[in-house]
N, C-alpha and C positions, 0 to 999 in steps of 0.2 A: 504494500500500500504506500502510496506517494502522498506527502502532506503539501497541503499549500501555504504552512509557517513563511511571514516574512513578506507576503503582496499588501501593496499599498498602491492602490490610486488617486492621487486626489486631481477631481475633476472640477471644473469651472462652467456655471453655468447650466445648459441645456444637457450635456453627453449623458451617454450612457454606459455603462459597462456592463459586458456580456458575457459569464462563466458558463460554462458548459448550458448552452441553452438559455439559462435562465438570465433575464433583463433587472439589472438594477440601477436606481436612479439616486441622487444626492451630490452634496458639495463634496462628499469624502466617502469613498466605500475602499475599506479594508477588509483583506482575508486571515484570517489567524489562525493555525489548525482547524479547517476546515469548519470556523464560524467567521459567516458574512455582518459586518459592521458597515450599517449605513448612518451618517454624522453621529461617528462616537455612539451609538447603539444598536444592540444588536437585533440582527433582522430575520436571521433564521441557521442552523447549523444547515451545512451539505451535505449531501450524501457523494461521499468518494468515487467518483469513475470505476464500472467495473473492468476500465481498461487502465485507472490508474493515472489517466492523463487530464490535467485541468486547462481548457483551452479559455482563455481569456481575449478576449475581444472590447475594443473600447470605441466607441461610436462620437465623434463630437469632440471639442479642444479638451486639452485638457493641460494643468499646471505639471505635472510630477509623476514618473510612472516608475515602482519598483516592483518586480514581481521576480518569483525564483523560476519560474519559465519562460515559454517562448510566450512574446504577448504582438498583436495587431493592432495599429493606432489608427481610424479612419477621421483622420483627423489630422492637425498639428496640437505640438507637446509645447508649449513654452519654457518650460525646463530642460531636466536632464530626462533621461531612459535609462533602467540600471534593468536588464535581464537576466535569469540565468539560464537561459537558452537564446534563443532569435528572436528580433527585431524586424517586423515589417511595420513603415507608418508614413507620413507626410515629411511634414517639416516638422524638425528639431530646432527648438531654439537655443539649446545648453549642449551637452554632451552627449555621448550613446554610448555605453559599456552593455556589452552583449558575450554571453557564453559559446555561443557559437558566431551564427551569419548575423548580417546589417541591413537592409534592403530599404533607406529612406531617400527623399527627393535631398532637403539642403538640411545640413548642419550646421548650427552656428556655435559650437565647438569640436570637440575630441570626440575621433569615433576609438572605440577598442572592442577587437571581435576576435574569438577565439578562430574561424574561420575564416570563410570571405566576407569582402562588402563592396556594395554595390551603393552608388548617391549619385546624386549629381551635381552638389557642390561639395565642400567642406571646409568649413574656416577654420578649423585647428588644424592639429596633427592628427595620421591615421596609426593604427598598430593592429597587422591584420594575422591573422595563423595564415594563412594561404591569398587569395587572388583577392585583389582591387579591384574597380571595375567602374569606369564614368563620373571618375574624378578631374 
């Protein structure tokens, strides 16, 4: 069993964020062993994948994204992106530390990916395990 200790999004606004199917709304939704916190309360325990995998999906801007897996941004981030898997999203305004691959439009700092990464701009420095790509 995989826990989701450690995910934080905090969102601005209209977005949404999306765990395994299920839609949840607020200025701040946190994950903490597998109890969903929406503004500092909590909203319901999950029930763990019985594949073990929490796919997180975020709809809408958002300030700040940390999650211990791979996460989806349909949106821009104004902040950082801290994953511990892969990054796919818009624009970054801050940084992007990812456990594996990177897949965003502009970064307005530091990408670091355990694999590849793919943008199309980057205003820091990059630090990749393998291929660049549309820098």
């Amino acid at each position: 069993m995989t826990t989701s200790k450690g995910n934080s999004i905090s969102s601005s606004g209209s977005g949404t964020v999306t765990v395994n199917g299920k839609v949840y709304r607020g200025n701040s939704v946190r994950i903490d062993n597998d109890v969903v916190y929406i503004d500092g309360k909590i909203a319901e325990d999950m029930e763990t994948p019985k594949d073990g995998i929490l796919k997180v999906k975020i709809t809408g801007d958002v300030r700040l994204v940390k999650c211990d897996r791979s996460v989806i941004v349909n949106g821009t981030v104004t902040g950082d992106v801290d994953a511990g898997s892969s990054v796919t999203c818009g624009n970054v305004g801050g940084s992007v530390d990812a456990g594996s691959s990177v897949a965003c439009a502009n970064v307005g700092g530091d990408v670091e990916a355990g694999s590849s990464v793919s943008a199309s701009r980057i205003m820091g420095s990059v630090d990749a395990g393998s291929s660049v790509v549309g820098i």
